[in-house]
C-alpha positions as semicolon CSV with decimal commas, in nm:
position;residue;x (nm);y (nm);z (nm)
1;X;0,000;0,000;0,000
2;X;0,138;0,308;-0,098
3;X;0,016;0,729;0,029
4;X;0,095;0,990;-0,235
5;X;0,006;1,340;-0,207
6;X;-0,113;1,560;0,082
7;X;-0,346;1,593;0,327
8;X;-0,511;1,382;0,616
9;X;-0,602;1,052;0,582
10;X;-0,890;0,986;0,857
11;X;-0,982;0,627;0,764
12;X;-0,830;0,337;0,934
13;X;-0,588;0,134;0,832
14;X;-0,549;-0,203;0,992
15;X;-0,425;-0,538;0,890
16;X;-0,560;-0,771;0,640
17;X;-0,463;-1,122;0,469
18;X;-0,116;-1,127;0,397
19;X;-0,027;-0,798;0,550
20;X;0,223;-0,603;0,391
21;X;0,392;-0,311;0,398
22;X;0,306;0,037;0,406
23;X;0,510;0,320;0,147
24;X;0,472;0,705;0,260
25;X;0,590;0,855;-0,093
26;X;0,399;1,236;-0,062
27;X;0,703;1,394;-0,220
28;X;0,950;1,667;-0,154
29;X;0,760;1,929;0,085
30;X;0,465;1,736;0,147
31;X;0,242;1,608;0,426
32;X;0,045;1,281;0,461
33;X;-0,141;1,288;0,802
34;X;-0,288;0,987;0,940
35;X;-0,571;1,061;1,188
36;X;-0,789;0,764;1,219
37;X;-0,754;0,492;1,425
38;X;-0,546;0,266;1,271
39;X;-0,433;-0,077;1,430
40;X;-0,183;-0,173;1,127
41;X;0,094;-0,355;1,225
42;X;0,319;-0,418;0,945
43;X;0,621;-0,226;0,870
44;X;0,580;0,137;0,712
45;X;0,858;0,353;0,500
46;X;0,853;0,707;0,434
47;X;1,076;0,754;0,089
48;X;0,956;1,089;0,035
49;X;0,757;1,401;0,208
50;X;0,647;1,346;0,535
51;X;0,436;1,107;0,758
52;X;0,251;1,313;1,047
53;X;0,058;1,068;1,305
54;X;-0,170;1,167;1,532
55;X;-0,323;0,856;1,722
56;X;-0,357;0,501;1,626
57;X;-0,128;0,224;1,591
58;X;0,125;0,134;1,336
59;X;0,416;-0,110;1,334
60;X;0,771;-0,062;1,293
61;X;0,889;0,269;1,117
62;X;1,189;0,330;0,868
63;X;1,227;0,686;0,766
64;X;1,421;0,665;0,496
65;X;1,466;0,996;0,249
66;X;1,141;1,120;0,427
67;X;1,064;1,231;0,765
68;X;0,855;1,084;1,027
69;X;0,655;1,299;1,276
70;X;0,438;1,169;1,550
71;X;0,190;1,345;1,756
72;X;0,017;1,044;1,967
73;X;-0,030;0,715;1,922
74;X;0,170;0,386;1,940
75;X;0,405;0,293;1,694
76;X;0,683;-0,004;1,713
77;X;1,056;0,035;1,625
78;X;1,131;0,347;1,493
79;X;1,485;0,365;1,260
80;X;1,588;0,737;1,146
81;X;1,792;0,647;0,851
82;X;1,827;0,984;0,717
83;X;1,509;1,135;0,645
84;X;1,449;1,267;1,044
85;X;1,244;1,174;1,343
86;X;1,055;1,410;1,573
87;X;0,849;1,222;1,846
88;X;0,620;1,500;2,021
89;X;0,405;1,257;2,193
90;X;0,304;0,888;2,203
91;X;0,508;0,610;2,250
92;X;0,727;0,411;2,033
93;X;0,932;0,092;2,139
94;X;1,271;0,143;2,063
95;X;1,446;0,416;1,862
96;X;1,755;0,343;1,632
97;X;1,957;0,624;1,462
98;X;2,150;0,577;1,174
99;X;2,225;0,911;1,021
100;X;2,062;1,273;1,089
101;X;1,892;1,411;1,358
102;X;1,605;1,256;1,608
103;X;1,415;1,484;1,837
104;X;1,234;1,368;2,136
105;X;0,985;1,646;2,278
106;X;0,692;1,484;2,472
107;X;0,745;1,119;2,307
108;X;0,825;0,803;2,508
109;X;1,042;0,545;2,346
110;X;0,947;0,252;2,600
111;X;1,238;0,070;2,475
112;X;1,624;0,083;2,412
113;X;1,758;0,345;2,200
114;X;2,082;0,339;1,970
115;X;2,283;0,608;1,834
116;X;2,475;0,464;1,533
117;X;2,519;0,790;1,394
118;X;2,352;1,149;1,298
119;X;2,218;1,307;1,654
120;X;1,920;1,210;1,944
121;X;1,817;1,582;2,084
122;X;1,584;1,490;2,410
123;X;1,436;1,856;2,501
124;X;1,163;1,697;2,682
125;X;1,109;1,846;3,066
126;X;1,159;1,714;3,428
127;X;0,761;1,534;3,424
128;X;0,810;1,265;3,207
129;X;0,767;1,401;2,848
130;X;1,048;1,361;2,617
131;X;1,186;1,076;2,760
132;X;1,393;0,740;2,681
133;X;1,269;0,485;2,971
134;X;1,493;0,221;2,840
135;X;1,882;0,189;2,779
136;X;2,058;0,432;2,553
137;X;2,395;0,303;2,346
138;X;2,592;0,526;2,171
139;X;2,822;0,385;1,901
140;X;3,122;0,548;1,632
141;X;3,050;0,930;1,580
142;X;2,682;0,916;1,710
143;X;2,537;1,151;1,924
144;X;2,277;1,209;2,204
145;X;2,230;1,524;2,343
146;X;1,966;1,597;2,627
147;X;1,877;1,977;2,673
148;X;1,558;1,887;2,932
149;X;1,351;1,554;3,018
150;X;1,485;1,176;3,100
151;X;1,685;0,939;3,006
152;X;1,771;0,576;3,152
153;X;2,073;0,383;3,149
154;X;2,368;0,551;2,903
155;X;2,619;0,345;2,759
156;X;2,912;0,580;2,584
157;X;3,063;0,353;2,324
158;X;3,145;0,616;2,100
159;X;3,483;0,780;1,896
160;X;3,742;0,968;2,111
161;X;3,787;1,225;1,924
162;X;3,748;1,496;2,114
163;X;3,394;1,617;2,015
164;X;3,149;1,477;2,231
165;X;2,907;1,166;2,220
166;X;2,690;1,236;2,499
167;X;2,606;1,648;2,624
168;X;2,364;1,675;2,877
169;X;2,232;2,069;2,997
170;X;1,903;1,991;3,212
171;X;1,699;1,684;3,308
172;X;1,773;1,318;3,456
173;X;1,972;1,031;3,359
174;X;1,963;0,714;3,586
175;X;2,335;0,607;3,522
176;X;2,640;0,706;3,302
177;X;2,882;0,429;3,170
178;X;3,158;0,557;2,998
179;X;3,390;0,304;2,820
180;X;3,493;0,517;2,526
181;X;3,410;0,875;2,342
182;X;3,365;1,198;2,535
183;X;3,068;1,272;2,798
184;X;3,031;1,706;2,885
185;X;2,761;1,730;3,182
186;X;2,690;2,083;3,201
187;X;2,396;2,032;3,416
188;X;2,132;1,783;3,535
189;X;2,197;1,512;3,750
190;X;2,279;1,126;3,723
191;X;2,087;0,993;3,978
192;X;2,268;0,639;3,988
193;X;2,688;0,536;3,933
194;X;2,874;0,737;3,648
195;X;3,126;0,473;3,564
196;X;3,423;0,618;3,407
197;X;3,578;0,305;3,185
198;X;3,749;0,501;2,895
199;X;3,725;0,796;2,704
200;X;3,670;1,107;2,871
201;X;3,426;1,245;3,088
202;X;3,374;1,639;3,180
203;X;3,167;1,725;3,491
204;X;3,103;2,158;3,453
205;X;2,774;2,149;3,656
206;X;2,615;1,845;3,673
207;X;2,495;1,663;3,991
208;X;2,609;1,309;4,058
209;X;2,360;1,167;4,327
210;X;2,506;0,808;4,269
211;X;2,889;0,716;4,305
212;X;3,152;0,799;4,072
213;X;3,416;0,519;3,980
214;X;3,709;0,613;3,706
215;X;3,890;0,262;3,581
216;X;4,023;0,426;3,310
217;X;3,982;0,694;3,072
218;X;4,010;1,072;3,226
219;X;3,719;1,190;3,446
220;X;3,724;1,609;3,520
């Protein structure tokens, strides 16, 4: 099944014999909003324009060369392979970043969350909205940066290089472990251990409730 054009679709879309997938292609500058109360559950690609959804359920979500927005709803695993991500509200299971730039405003990703590459902005705020409940890994060049709301469990895993993998300004993040790349904590506070296991690791303002252990790497 494939969406062309603009506009908002309000009819529901929900599974059927042999379910396949579903192709966003709205084009360069367009919007395809799905409003209805859909309960499809296959796997849905956005090659072009952009997907906005505002309730409903939908399955996993690639977007590809197009972007993916989501107002409410449930959707599964969402991938950001170049075409960008912005989760202001709802739920999605996990959240994998390949290239460009996710943002996380009032969304929940229930789920892990890995940063292969491009950048995960969480500017969510201190009651829950913007938020990544499960563990966060950060691999190679990618990046998460969290201006406001919460984060669980982050695993640095990133390039040394000297520009940072993880930046955190405002917000919570249950625990910080280090083994490689750089970590700047402006502010905020890790409210379990910061393990310190390689790579480096700049406290300017942060608050760490939990203990601090360096095994290696340089912690400041």
């Amino acid at each position: 099944l494939t969406l062309t054009g603009t506009g908002s679709f309000a009819g529901i879309i929900e599974d059927g014999t042999g379910t396949t997938d579903l192709d966003v292609d709205a084009g360069a500058g367009q919007t395809v909003g799905l409003a209805g109360a859909n309960t499809f559950t296959g796997g849905t690609t956005v090659s072009s324009g952009t997907l906005q959804m505002t309730g409903g359920t939908l399955g996993d979500v690639d977007a590809v060369t197009g972007a993916f927005d989501q107002d409410n709803g449930a959707v599964g695993a969402v991938t950001n392979s170049g075409g960008g991500v912005t989760l202001d509200g709802g739920t999605a299971s996990s959240l994998t970043n390949t290239t460009g730039i996710a943002t996380v405003t009032a969304g929940q990703v229930t789920g892990t969350t890995t940063v292969n590459g491009g950048s995960v902005v969480v500017n969510g705020t201190d009651d829950a909205t913007g938020e990544l409940q499960g563990d966060t890994t950060i691999n190679g060049t990618g990046v998460l940066t969290l201006t406001d709301g919460n984060v669980g469990n982050v695993i640095n895993d990133g390039t040394t290089d000297g520009s940072d993998n993880f930046t955190m300004a405002a917000g919570t993040a249950t625990s910080l472990q280090n083994n490689s790349g750089d970590a700047t904590l402006n502010g905020g506070e890790i409210t379990g251990a910061t393990d310190v296991d390689g790579g480096v690791v700049t406290n300017d303002g942060a608050t760490l409730t939990g203990a601090t252990t360096v095994s290696a790497g340089t912690f400041t």
